[in-house]
C-alpha positions as CSV (number, residue, x, y, z in Angstrom):
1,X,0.0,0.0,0.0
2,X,1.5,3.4,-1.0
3,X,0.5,6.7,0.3
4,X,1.0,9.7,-2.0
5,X,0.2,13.4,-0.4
6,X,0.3,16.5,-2.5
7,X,0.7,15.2,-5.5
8,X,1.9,17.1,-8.5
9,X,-1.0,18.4,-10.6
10,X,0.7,16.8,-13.7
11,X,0.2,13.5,-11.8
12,X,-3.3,13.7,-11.7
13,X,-3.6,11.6,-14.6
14,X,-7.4,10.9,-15.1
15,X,-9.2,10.0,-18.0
16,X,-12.3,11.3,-19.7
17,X,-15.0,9.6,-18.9
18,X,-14.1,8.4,-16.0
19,X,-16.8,8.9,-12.5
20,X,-16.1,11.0,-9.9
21,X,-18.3,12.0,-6.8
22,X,-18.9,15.1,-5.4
23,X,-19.4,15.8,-1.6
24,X,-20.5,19.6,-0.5
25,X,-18.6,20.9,2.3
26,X,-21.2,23.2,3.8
27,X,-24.0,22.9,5.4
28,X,-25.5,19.4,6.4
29,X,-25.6,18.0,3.0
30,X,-23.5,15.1,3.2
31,X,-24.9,13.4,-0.3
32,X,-22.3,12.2,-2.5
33,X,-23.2,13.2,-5.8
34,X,-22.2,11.3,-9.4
35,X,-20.5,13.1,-12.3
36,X,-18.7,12.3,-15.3
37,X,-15.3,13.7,-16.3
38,X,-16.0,15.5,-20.0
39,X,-12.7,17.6,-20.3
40,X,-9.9,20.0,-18.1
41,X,-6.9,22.0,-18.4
42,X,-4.1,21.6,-16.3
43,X,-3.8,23.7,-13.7
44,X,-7.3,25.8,-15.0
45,X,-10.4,23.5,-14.6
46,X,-12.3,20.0,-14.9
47,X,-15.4,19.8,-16.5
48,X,-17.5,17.7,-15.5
49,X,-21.2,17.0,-15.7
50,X,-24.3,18.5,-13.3
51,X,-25.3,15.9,-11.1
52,X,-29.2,14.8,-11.8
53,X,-31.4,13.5,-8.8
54,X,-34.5,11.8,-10.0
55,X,-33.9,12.4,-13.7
56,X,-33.7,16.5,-13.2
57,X,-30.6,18.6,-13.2
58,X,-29.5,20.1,-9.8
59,X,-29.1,23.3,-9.4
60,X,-25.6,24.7,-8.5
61,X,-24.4,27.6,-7.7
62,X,-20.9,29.1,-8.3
63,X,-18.2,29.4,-5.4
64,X,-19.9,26.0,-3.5
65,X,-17.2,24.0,-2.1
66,X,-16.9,19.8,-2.6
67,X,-14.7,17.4,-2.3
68,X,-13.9,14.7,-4.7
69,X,-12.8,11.9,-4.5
70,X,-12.2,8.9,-7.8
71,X,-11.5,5.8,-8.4
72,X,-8.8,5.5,-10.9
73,X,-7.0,2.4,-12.0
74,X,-5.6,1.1,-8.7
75,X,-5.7,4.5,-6.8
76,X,-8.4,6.6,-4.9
77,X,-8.0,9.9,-5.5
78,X,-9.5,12.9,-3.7
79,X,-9.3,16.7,-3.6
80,X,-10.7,19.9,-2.9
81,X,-12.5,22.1,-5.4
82,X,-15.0,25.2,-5.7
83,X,-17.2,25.8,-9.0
84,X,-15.9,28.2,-11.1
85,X,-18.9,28.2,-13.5
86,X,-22.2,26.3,-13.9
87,X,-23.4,26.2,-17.5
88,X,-26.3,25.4,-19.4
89,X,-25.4,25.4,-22.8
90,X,-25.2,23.1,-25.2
91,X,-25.8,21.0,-22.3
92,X,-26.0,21.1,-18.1
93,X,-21.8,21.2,-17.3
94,X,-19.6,21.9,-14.8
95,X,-16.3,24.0,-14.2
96,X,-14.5,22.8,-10.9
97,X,-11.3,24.7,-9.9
98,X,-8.0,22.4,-10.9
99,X,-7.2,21.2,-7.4
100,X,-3.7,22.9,-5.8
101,X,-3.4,19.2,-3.8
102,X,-4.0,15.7,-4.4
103,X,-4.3,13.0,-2.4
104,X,-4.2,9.8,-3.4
105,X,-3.9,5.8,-2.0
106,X,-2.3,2.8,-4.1
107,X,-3.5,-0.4,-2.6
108,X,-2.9,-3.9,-4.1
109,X,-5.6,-5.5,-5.5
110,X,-5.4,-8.8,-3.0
111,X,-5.0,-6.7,0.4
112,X,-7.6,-7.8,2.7
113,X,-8.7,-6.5,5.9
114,X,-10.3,-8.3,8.9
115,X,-14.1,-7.1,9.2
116,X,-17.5,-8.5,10.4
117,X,-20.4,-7.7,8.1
118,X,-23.5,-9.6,7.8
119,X,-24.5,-10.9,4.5
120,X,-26.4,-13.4,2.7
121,X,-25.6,-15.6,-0.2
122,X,-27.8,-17.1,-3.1
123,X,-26.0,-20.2,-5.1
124,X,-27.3,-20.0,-8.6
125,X,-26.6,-23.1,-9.5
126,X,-29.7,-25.0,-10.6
127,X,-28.8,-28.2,-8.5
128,X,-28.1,-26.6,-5.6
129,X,-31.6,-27.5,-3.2
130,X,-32.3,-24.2,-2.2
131,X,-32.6,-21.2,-4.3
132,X,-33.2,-18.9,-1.1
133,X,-30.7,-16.7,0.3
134,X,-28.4,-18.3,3.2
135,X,-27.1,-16.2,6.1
136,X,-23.2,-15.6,6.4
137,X,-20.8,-13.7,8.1
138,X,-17.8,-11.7,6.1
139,X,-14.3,-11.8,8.2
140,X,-12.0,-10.7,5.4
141,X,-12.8,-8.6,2.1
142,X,-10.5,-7.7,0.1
143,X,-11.5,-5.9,-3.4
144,X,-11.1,-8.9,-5.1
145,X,-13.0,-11.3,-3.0
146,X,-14.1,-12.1,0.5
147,X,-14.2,-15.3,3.0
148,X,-17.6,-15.7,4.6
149,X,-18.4,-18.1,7.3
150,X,-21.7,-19.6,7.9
151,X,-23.0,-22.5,9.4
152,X,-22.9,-25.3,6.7
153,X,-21.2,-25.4,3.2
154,X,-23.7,-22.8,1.0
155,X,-22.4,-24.7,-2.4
156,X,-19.6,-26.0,-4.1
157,X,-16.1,-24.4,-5.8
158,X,-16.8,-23.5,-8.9
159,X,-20.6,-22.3,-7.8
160,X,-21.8,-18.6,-9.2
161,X,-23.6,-17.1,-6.4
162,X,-24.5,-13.6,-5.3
163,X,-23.7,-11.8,-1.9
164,X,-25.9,-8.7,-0.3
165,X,-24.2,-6.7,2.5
166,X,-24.3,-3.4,3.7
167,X,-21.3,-1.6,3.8
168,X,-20.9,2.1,5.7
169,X,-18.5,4.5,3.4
170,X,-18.3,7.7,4.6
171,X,-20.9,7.4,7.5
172,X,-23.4,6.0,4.5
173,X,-25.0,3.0,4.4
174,X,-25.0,1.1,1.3
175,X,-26.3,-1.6,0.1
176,X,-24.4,-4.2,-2.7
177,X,-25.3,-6.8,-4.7
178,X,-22.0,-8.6,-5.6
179,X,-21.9,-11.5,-8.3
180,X,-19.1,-14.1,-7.3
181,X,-17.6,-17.5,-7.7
182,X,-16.8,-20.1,-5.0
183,X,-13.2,-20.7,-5.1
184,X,-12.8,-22.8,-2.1
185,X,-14.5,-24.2,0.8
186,X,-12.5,-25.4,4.3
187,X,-14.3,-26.7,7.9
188,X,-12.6,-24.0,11.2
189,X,-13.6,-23.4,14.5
190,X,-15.6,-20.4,14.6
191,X,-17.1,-19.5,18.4
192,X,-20.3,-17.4,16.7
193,X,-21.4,-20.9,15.6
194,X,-20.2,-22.9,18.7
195,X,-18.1,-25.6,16.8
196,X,-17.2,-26.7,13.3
197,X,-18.1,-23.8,10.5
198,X,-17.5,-23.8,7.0
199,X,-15.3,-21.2,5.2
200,X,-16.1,-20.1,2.0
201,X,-13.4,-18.4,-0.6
202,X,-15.3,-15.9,-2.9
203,X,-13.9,-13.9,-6.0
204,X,-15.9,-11.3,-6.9
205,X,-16.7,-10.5,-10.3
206,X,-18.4,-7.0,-10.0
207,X,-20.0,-5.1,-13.0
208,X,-21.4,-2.5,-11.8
209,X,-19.1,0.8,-11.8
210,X,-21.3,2.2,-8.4
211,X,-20.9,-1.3,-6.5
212,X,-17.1,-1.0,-7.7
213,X,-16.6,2.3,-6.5
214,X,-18.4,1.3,-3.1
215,X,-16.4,-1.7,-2.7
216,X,-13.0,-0.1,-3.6
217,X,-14.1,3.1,-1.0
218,X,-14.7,0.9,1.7
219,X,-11.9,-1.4,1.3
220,X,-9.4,1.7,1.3
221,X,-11.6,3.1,4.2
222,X,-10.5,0.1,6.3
223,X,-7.4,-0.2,5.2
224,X,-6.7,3.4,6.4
225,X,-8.4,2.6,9.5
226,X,-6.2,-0.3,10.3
227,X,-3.2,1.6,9.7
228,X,-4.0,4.5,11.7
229,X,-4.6,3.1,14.9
């Protein structure tokens, strides 16, 4: 894991296109709102577009204060910006001040961290004798895959499945739907059961860019966390 502070504006090194949220600084609003990278300048401005809630443009006013924070590649990235201009024309966009600092976190893909998040599994293979979720327990994620716990096996390696938890980024609650793959299965000790549990290896294989972005935030979040205390 590599830490990067103040990085040199040249190093930014974002693409068009890519998503970036947007959290206001003022007030109580602690929304984090979606955009989509159309354009910048070095050292002059992003462009971005104006968030939408519901299907209608918000409306934003010039001099408001976010932060940003990105997934790119490998690295969250995050800064401080202000808008410059909001325009209209030929279509709703943004100009955010180029940030003066950036922060930014390189993680490798396979770190994991030791959590405890409740979750449930559905096996979707068609021989498996129940197509009802199964209640499990999450002690390591990483933002490739996970090993859950639960009371008896919940397939077999090789099994697609998919895996709802709630995960809390930012002091937000959301919730994820994850599609995955059984890669293993092992028998432990595990006192929340009272005896023999069975361990299940999972590799995500995550689709959707907002259940990435979540996954990625909260991994870093705890990662972070860990490494602070």
């Amino acid at each position: 894991m590599i830490y990067n502070n103040l990085v040199d504006q040249a190093e930014l090194k974002i693409q068009v296109g890519e998503t970036l949220q947007l959290q206001p600084r003022d007030g109580e609003d602690s929304r984090r709102l979606q955009v989509k990278l159309i354009g910048y300048v070095p050292g002059a401005s992003l462009l971005v577009t104006t968030p939408t809630v519901g299907g209608k443009t918000m409306i934003m006013r010039e001099g408001q204060p976010f932060v940003v924070r990105m997934l790119s590649g490998k690295r969250i990235v995050g800064f401080t910006t202000t808008i410059l201009r909001s325009c209209a024309r030929p279509f709703p966009y943004l100009h955010l001040a180029y940030p003066l600092e950036v922060e930014q976190i390189t993680v490798r893909q396979a770190e994991r961290v030791r959590v405890k998040l409740y979750a449930s599994l559905k096996n979707g293979n068609p021989d498996y004798p129940s197509d009802k979720p199964r209640s499990a327990t999450i002690v390591d994620i990483s933002t490739s895959g996970a090993l859950m716990v639960a009371a008896e096996p919940l397939g077999a390696v090789g099994d697609a499945v998919a895996v709802r938890c709630a995960l809390k980024i930012g002091g937000k609650e959301k919730l994820l739907s994850l599609p995955a793959h059984i890669r293993s299965i092992h028998s432990g000790p595990n006192d929340e059961y009272g005896g023999g549990s069975c361990y299940h290896g999972l590799e995500f294989n995550a689709r959707d860019e907002q259940d990435v972005f979540a996954l990625h935030g909260y991994v870093y979040e705890q990662i972070v966390k860990a490494h602070s205390e």
